[in-house]
C-alpha positions in Angstrom: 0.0 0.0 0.0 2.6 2.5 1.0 4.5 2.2 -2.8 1.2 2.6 -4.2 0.3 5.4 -2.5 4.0 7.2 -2.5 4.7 6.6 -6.5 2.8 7.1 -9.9 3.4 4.3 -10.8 4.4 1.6 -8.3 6.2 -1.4 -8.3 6.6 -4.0 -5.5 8.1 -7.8 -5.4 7.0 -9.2 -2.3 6.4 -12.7 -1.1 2.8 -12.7 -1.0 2.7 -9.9 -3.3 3.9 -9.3 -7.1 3.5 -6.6 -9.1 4.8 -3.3 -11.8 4.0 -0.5 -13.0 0.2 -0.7 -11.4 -1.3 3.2 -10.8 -3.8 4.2 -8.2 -5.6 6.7 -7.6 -6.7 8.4 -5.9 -3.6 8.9 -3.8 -4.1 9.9 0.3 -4.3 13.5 0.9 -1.7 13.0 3.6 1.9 12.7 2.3 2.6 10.0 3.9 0.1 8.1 3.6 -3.0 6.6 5.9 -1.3 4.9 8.7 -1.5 1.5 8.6 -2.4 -0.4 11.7 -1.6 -3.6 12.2 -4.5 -5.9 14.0 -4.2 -9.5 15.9 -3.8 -11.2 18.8 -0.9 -13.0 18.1 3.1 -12.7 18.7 3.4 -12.4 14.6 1.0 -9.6 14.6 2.9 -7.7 17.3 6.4 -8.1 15.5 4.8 -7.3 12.4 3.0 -4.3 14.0 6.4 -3.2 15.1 8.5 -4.0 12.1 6.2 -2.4 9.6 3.0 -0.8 11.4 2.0 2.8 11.9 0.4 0.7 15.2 -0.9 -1.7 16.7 -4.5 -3.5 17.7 -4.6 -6.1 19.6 -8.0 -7.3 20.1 -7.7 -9.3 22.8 -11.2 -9.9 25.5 -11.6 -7.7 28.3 -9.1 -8.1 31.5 -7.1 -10.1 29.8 -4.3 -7.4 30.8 -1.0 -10.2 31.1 -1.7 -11.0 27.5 -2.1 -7.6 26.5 0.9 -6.2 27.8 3.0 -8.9 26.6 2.1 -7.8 23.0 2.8 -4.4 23.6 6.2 -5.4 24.9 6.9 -8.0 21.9 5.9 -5.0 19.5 7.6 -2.3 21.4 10.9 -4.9 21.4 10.6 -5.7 17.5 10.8 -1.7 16.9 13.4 -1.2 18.5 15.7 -4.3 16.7 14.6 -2.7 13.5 15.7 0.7 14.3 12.4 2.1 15.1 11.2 4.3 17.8 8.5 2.4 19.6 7.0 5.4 21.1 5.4 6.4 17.7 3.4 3.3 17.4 0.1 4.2 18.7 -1.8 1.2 20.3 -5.3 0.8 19.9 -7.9 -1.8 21.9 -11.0 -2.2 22.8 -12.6 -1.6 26.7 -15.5 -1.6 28.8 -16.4 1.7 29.1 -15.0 1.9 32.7 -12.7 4.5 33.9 -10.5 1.8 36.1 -10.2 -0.3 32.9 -9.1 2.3 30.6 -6.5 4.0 33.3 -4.9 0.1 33.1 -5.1 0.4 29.9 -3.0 3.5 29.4 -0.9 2.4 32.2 0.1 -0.8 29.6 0.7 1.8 26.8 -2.4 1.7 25.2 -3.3 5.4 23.4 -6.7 4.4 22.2 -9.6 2.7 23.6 -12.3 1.8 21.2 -15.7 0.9 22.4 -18.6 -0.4 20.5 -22.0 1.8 21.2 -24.0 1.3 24.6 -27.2 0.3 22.7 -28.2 -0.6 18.7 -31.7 1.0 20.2 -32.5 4.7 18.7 -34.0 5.4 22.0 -31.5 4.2 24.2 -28.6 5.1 22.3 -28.3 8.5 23.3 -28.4 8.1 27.1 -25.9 5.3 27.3 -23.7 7.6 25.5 -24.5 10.2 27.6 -23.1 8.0 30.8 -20.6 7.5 28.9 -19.1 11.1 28.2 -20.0 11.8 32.1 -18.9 8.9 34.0 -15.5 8.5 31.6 -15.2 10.8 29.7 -15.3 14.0 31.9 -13.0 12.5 34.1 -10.2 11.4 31.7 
């Protein structure tokens, strides 16, 4: 994805991948690209996430904070060996929406928390996100 979005025309020989000359357009309006984040649960997706990733997301359940933070450190430690700084890899998961969870969560080095709406009910959708925005929200 980067070549084709940093050249006209891009080229790329790859293992899972092949290709010249392809064009595409159009091309991100950010120079660099749209960061890529790199999703999984497993010790390949954390090196990968480090060795090539604009981040990481590790979907892993809810309290499972060991697993989690082994991961990060995995990721964190495959940046480093390949000369990257793995404070620029922003880590993404998902949370209940609790304040206690998410302050673990940042405590682990996570950036973002990403949390599925309180309700799939019109009429209950806007009050659970109320709660939301005052009991977590507010106080982050």
């Amino acid at each position: 994805m980067r070549a084709l979005w940093g050249n006209e025309a891009a080229s790329f020989h790859g293992k899972q991948f092949d290709f010249k000359e392809v064009y595409s357009f159009p091309k991100p309006a950010q120079k660099a690209g749209i960061p890529i984040m790199i999703g999984g649960y497993t010790p390949a997706a954390a090196r990968r996430a480090g060795r090539i990733g604009d981040g990481f997301f590790p979907l892993v359940p809810d309290n499972a904070n060991a697993k989690l933070k082994e991961l990060i450190e995995l990721m964190r430690a495959e940046a480093r060996k390949h000369g990257r700084n793995p404070d620029q890899l922003e880590v993404s998961t998902g949370a209940p929406a609790e304040l206690d969870a998410i302050k673990v969560l940042e405590d682990l080095g996570v950036s973002r928390v990403i949390r599925r709406p309180p309700s799939i009910v019109p009429a209950e959708l806007g009050a659970g996100l109320e709660k939301i925005a005052n009991t977590v929200i507010a106080k982050l």
